[in-house]
C-alpha positions in Angstrom: -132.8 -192.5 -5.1 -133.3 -188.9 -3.7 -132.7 -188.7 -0.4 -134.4 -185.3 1.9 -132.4 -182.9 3.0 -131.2 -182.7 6.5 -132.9 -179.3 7.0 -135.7 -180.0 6.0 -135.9 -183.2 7.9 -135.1 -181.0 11.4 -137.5 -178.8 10.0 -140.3 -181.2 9.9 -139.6 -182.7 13.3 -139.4 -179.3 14.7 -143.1 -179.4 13.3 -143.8 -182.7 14.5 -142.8 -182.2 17.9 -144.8 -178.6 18.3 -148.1 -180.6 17.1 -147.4 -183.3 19.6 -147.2 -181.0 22.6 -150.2 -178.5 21.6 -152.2 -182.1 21.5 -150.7 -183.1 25.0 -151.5 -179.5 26.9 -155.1 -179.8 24.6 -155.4 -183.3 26.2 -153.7 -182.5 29.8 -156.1 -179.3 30.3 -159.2 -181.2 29.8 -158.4 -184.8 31.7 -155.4 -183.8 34.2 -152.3 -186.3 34.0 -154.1 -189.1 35.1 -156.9 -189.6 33.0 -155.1 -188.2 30.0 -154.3 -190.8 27.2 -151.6 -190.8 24.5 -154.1 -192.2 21.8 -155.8 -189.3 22.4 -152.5 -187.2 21.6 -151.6 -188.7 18.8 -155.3 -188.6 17.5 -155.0 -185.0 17.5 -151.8 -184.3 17.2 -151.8 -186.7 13.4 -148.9 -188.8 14.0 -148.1 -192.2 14.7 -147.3 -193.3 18.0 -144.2 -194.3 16.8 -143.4 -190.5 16.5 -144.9 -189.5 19.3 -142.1 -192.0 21.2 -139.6 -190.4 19.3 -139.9 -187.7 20.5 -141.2 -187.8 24.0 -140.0 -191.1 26.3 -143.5 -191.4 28.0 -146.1 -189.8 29.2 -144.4 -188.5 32.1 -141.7 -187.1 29.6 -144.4 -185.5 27.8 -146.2 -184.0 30.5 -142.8 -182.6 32.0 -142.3 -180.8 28.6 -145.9 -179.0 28.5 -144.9 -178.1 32.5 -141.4 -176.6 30.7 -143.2 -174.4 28.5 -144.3 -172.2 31.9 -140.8 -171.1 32.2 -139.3 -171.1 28.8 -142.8 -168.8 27.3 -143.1 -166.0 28.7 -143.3 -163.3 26.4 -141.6 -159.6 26.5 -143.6 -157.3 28.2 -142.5 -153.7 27.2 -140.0 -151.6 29.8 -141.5 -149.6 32.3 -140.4 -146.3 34.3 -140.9 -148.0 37.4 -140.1 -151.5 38.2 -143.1 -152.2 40.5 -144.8 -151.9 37.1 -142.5 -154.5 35.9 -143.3 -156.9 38.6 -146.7 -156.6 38.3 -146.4 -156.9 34.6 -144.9 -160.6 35.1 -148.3 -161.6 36.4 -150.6 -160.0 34.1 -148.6 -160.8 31.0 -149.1 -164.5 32.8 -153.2 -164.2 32.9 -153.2 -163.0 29.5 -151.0 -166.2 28.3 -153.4 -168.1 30.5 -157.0 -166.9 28.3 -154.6 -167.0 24.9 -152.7 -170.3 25.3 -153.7 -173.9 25.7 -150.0 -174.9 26.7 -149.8 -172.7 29.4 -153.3 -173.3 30.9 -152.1 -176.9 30.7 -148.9 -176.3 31.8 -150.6 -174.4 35.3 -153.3 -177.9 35.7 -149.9 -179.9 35.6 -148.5 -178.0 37.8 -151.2 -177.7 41.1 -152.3 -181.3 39.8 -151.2 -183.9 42.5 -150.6 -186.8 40.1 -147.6 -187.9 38.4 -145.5 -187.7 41.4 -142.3 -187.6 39.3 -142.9 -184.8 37.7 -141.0 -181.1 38.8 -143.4 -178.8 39.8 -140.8 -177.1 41.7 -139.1 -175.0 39.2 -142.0 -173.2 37.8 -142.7 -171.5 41.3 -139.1 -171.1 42.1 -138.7 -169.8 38.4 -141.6 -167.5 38.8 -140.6 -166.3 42.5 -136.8 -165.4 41.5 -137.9 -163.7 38.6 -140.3 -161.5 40.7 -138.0 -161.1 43.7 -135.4 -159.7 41.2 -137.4 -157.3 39.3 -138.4 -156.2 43.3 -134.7 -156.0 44.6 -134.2 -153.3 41.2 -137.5 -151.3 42.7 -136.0 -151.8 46.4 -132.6 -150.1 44.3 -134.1 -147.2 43.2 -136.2 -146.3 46.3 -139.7 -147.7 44.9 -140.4 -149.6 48.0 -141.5 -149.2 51.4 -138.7 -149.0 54.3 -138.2 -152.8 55.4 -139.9 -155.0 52.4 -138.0 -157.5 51.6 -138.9 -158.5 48.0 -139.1 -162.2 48.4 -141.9 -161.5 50.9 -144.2 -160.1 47.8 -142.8 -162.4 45.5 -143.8 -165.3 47.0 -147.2 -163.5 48.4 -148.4 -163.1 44.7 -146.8 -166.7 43.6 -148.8 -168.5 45.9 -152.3 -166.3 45.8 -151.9 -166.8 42.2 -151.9 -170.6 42.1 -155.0 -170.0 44.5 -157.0 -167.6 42.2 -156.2 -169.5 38.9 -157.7 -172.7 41.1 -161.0 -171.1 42.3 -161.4 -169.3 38.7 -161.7 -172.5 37.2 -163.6 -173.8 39.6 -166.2 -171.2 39.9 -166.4 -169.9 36.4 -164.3 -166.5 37.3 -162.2 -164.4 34.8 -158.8 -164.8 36.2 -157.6 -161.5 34.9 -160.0 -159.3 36.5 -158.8 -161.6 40.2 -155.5 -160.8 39.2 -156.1 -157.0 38.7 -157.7 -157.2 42.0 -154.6 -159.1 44.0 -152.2 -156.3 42.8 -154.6 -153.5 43.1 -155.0 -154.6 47.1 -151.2 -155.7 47.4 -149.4 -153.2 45.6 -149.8 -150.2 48.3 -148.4 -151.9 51.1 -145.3 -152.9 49.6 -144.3 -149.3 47.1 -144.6 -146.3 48.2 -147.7 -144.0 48.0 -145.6 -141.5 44.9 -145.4 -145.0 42.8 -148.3 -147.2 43.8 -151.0 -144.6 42.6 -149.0 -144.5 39.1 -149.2 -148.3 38.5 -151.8 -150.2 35.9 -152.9 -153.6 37.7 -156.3 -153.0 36.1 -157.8 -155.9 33.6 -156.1 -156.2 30.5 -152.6 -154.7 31.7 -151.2 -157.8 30.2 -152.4 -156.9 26.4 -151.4 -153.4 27.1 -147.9 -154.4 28.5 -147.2 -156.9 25.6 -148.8 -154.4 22.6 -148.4 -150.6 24.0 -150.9 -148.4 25.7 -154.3 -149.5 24.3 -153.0 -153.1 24.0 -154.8 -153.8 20.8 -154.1 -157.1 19.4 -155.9 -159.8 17.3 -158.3 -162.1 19.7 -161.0 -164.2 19.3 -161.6 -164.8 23.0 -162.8 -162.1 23.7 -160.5 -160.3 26.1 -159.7 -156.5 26.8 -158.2 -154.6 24.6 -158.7 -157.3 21.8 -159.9 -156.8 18.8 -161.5 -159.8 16.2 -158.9 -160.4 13.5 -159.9 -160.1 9.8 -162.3 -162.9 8.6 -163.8 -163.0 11.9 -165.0 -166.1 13.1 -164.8 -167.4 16.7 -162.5 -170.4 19.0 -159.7 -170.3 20.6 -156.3 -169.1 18.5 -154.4 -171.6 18.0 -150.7 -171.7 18.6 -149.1 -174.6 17.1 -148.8 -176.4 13.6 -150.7 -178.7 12.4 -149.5 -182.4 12.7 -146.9 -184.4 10.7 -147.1 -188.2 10.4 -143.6 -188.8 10.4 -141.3 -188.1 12.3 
């Protein structure tokens, strides 16, 4: 009897796994932690229950690992000469992840949601707040700030505003990047000094063109700046994950 290799095995899990959690933050987004049910996960996801529980312990489990994904994807954004450029480069990369990304718009609803009271919404700020403050302390190093900012003081300034924008975007139909733009553009000045702050990018779209280059062209089909359709058209959301496995 022929029996399947072991790598392809992991390989298939790997798969398994992905399609599970795309279906979870697909699921999570829509209906929050509470109403959110597995059979729905597993509907779209294409796999037993049996594999879903294999994979994830429970729906707790499973909504901590779509809350993970906030601090283990964030993509590369491109060096900068000045490291206020960096920082603000954290949170626009972020918005574009946020129009892009199903897990991480999930990831961000898990994380203001109030339900599920086990689950750590800690880390993702503190995560977010360390990585800022550091990239801040380097600008503070090579004289890009104003005399007496602290850069925790920023850092947590644009942590918090930004759970507050991405909140009243949803809620009142608002394009979270361009609120973004707008939060550095007004914040910026009072913490670099005036020869850096009029040299910085926070305008909509810095994240495309901190991820891809100067004009920040990259295939999209939702419609954001700088992107252009991909070949064959068509319209929807990209999608980021693989499509499901029955087994596990």
């Amino acid at each position: 009897m022929r029996t399947e290799r072991p790598q392809v095995k992991q390989d298939r899990a790997v798969r398994t796994r992905r399609a599970i959690l795309d279906a979870a933050a697909v699921v999570f987004e829509e209906h929050g932690y509470d109403a959110a049910k597995l059979s729905d996960i597993v509907n779209i996801a294409k796999v037993t229950k049996g594999a879903l529980y294999f994979h994830f312990e429970s729906k707790e489990g499973l909504a901590q690992s779509v809350i993970d994904a906030q601090n283990g994807g964030q993509p590369q954004a491109l060096p900068q000469q000045y490291k206020a450029q960096e920082f603000i480069d954290i949170g626009m990369v972020f918005s574009h992840q946020m129009r892009h990304e199903v897990l991480i718009r999930a990831s961000a609803r898990l994380t203001l949601d109030q339900t599920g009271p086990h689950l750590d919404r800690v880390t993702p700020y503190e995560t977010w707040i360390d990585l800022c403050a550091g990239v801040l302390s380097e600008a503070r190093r090579r004289g890009e700030l104003l005399p007496g900012v602290d850069p925790v003081v920023p850092a947590r300034l644009i942590v918090g505003a930004y759970a507050g924008l991405n909140t009243m975007s949803h809620t009142l139909g608002l394009d979270l990047d361009a609120q973004v733009a707008e939060l550095y553009t007004h914040v910026m000045p009072n913490v670099v000094v005036p020869a850096v702050a009029i040299r910085l990018d926070s305008a909509p779209g810095r994240g495309a063109r901190a991820l891809y280059g100067p004009q920040g062209l990259h295939s999209c089909r939702v419609g954001c700046a700088n992107g252009v359709l991909p070949a064959g058209g068509g319209s929807g959301e990209d999608g980021d994950g693989e499509g499901g496995d029955p087994t596990v």
